[in-house]
FITI-898040 format. One record per residue (C-alpha): residue number from 1; residue in three letters; x, y, z. Coordinates in steps of 0.001 Angstrom, whole numbers, plus 500000, padded with zeros to 6 digits. Layout:
<nodes>
+-------+-------+--------+--------+--------+
! lumti ! lumnu !     xx !     yy !     zz !
+-------+-------+--------+--------+--------+
!   NUM !   ALA !      X !      Y !      Z !
...
+-------+-------+--------+--------+--------+
</nodes>
This chain:
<nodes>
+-------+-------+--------+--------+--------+
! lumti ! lumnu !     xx !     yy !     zz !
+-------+-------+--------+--------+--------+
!     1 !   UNK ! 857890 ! 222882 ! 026327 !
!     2 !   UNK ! 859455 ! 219520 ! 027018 !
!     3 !   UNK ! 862890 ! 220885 ! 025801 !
!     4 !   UNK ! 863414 ! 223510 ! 028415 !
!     5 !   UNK ! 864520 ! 222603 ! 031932 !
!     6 !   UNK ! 862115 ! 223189 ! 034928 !
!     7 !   UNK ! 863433 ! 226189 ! 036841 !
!     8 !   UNK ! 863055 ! 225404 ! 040414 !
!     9 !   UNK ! 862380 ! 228361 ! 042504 !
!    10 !   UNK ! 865598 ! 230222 ! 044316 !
!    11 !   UNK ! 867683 ! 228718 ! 041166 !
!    12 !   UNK ! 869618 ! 230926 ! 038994 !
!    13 !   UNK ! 869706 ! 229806 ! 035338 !
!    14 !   UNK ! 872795 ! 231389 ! 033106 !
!    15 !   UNK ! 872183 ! 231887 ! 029552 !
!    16 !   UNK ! 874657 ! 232971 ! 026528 !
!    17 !   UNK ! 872912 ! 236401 ! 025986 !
!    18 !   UNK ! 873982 ! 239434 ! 026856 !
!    19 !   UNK ! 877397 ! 241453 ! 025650 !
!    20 !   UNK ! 879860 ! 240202 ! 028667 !
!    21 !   UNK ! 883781 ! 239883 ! 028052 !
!    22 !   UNK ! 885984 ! 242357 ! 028454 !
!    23 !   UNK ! 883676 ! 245173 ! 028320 !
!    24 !   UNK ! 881947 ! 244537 ! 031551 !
!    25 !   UNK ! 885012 ! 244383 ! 033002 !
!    26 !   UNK ! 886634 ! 247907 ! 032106 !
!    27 !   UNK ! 884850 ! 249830 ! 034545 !
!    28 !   UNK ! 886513 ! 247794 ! 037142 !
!    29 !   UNK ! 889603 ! 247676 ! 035925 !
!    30 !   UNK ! 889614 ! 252152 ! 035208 !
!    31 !   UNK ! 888588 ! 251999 ! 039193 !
!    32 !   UNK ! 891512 ! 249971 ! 040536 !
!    33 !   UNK ! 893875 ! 252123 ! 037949 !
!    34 !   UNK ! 892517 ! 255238 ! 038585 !
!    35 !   UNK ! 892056 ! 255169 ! 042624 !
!    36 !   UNK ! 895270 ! 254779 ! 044093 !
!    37 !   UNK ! 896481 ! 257589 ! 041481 !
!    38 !   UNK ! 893851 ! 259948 ! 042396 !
!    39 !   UNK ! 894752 ! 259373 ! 046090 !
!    40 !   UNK ! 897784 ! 260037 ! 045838 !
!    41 !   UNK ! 897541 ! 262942 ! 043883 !
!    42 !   UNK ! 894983 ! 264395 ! 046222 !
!    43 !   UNK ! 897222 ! 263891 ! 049586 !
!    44 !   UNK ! 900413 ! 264828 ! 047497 !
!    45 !   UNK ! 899154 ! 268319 ! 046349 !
!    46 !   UNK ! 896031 ! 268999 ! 048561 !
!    47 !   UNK ! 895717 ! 267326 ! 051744 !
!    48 !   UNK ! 899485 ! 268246 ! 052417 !
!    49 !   UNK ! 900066 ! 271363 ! 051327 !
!    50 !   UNK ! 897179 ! 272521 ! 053785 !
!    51 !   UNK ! 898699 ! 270342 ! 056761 !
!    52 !   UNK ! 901948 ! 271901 ! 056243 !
!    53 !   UNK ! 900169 ! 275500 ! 056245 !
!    54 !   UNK ! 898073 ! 275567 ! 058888 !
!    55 !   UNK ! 901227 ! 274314 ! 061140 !
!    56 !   UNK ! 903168 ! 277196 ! 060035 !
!    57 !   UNK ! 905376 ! 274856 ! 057816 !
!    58 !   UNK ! 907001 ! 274731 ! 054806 !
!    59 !   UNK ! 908431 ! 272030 ! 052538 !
!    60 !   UNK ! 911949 ! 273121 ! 052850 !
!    61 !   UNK ! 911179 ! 272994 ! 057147 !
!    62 !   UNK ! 909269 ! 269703 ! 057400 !
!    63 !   UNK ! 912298 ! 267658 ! 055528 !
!    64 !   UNK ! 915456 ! 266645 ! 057886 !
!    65 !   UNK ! 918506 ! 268489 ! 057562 !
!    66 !   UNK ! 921176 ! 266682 ! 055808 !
!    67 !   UNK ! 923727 ! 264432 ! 057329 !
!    68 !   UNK ! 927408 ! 265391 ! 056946 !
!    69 !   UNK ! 930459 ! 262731 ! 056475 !
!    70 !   UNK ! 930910 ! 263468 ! 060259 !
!    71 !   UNK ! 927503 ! 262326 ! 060986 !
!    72 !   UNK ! 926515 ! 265356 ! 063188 !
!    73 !   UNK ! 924087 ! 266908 ! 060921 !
!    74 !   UNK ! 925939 ! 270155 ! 060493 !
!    75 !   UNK ! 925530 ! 271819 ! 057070 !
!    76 !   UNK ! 927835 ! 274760 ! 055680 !
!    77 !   UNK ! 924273 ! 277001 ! 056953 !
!    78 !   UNK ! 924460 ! 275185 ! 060267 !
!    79 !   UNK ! 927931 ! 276550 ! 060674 !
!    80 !   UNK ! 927897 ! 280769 ! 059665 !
!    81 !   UNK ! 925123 ! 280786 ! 062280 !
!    82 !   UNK ! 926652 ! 279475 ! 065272 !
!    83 !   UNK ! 925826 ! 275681 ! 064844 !
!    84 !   UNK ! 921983 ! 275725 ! 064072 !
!    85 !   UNK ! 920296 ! 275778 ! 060588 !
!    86 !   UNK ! 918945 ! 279263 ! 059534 !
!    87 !   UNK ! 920491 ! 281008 ! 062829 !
!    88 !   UNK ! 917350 ! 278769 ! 064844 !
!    89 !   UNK ! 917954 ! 279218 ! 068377 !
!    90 !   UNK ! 916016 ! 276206 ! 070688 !
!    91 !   UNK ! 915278 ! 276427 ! 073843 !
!    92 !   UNK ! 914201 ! 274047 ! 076352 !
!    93 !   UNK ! 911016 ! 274219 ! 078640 !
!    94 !   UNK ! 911371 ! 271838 ! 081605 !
!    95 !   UNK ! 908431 ! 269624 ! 082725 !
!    96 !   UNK ! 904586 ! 270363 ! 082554 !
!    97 !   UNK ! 902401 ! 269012 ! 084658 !
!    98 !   UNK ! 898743 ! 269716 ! 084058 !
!    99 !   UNK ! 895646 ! 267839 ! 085383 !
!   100 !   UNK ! 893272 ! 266147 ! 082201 !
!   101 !   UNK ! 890271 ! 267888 ! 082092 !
!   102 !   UNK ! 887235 ! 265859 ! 083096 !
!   103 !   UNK ! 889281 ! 263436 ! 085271 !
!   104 !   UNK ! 888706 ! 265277 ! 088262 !
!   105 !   UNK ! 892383 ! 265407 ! 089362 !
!   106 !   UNK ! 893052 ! 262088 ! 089495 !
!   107 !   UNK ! 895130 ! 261727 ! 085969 !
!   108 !   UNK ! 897673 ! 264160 ! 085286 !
!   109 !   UNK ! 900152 ! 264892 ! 081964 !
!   110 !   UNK ! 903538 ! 265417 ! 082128 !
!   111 !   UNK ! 904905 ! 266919 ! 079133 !
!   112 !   UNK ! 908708 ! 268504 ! 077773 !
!   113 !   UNK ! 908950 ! 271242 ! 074965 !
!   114 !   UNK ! 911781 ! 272656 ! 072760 !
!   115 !   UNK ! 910954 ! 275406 ! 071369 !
!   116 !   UNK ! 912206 ! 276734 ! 068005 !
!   117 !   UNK ! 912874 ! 280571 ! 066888 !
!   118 !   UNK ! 914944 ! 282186 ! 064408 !
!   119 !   UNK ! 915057 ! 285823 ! 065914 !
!   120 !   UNK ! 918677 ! 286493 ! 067796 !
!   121 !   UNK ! 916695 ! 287407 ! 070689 !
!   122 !   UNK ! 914846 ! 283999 ! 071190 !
!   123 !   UNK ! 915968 ! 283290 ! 074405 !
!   124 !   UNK ! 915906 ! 286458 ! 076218 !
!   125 !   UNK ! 912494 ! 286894 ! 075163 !
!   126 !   UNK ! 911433 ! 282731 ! 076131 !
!   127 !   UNK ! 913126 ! 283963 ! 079204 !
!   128 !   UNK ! 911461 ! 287373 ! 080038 !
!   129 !   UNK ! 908399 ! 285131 ! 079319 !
!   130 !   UNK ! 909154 ! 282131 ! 081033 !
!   131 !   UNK ! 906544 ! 282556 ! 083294 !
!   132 !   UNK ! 903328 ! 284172 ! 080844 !
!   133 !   UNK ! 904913 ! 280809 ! 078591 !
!   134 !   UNK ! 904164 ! 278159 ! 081011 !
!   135 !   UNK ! 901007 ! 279581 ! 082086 !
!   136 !   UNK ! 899507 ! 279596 ! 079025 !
!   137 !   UNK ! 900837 ! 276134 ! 077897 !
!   138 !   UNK ! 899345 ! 274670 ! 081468 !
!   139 !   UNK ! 895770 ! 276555 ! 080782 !
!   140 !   UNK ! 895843 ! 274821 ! 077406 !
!   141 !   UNK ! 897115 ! 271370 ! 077941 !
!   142 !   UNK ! 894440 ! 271579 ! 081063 !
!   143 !   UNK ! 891424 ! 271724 ! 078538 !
!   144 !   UNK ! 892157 ! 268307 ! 077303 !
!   145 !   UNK ! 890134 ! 265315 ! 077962 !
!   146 !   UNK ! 891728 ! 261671 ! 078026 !
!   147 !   UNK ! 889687 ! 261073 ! 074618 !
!   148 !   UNK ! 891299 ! 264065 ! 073377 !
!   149 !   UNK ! 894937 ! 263108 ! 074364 !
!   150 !   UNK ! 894770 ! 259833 ! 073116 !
!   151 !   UNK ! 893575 ! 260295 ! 069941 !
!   152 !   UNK ! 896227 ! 259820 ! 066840 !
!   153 !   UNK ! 896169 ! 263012 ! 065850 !
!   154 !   UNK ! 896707 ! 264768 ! 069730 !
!   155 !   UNK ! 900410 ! 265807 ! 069682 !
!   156 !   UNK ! 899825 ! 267639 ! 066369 !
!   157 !   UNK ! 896920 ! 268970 ! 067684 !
!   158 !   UNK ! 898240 ! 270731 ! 071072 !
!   159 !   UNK ! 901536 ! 271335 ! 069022 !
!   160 !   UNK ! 899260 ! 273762 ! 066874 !
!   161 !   UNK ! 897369 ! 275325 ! 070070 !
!   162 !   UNK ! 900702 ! 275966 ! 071655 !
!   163 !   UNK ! 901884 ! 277397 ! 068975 !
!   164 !   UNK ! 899855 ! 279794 ! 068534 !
!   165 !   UNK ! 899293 ! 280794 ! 071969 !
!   166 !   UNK ! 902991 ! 280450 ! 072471 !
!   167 !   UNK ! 903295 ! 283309 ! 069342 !
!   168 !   UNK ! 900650 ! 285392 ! 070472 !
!   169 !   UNK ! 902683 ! 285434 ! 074145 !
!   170 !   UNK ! 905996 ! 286469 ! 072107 !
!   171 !   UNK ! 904175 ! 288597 ! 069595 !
!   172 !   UNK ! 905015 ! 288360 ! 065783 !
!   173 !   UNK ! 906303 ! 284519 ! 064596 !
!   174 !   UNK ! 908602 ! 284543 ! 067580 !
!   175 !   UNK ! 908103 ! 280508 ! 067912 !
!   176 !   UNK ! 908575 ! 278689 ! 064658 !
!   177 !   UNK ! 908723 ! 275062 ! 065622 !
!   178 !   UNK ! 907795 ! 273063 ! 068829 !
!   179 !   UNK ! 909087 ! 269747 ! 069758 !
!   180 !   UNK ! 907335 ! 267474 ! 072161 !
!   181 !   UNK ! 910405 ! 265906 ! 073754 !
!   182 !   UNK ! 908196 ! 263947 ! 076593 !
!   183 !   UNK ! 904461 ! 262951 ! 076523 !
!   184 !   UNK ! 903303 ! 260847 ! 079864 !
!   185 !   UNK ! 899611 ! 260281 ! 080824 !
!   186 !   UNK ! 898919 ! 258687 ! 083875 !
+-------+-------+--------+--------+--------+
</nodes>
């Protein structure tokens, strides 16, 4: 008894026992591997793929269109169909100004769109509906809260809405893109 050391209580005494090394240690060292490759692999062919879908998107769409030696971003495509890429005609929808829901009228947005379509007749029919358009872009930016709008995630969110309400206006796929161009709360 005299040749073990007291333990005092709270004390932690270490002892040679036990199968340590290298072994305990592979289970971290799989994790920090194996992690950031799972993650990626998960956001590279899961999260994404169902991002790009439910906006209407595809691969070939979400990319940037090439740069030219002229630096205009005019492609050979770009060209044959009158100076936008796949024939897209754009057209612009002037300021919205919508009271935030829950505010009661004292904060407003003020937002700009450009709209995206690849039919020839785009803009007669964003004109014919010019009206129906703006309406039901103003009933829908008027449902959202300040919380909502200032989330991280807001501009994709009403992008989505409008797009969808915006096609549903124009019947078919009319709209295929929709570029927030201003964004104000105040």
């Amino acid at each position: 008894m005299a040749d073990r050391a007291q333990i005092k209580p709270g004390s932690v005494e270490i002892t040679a026992e036990g199968g340590g090394g290298i072994k305990s240690l592979l289970p971290l060292v799989a994790t920090l591997i194996l992690m950031p490759a799972v993650a990626w692999a998960m956001t590279t062919f899961v999260l994404l793929p169902k991002l790009q879908k439910s906006l209407g998107a595809t691969p070939a769409e979400s990319q940037p269109a090439p740069e030219t030696a002229g630096g205009h971003g005019t492609t050979p495509t770009e060209k044959e169909h009158g100076g936008e890429a796949g024939g897209k005609e754009t057209v612009t929808m002037g300021k919205l100004l919508v009271n935030v829901s829950g505010t009661l009228g004292s904060r407003y947005l003020l937002t700009s769109l450009t709209l995206s379509g690849a039919s020839a007749d785009f803009k007669s029919k964003m004109e014919k509906n010019d009206a129906k358009l703006r309406d039901m872009a103003c009933t829908i930016l008027a449902t959202k809260t300040i919380n909502e709008l200032e989330k991280p995630g807001a501009r994709s969110l009403v992008r989505s809405e409008l797009l969808t309400g915006f096609n549903n206006v124009l019947g078919g796929n009319s709209v295929r893109e929709i570029y927030i161009t201003e964004f104000a709360i105040q």
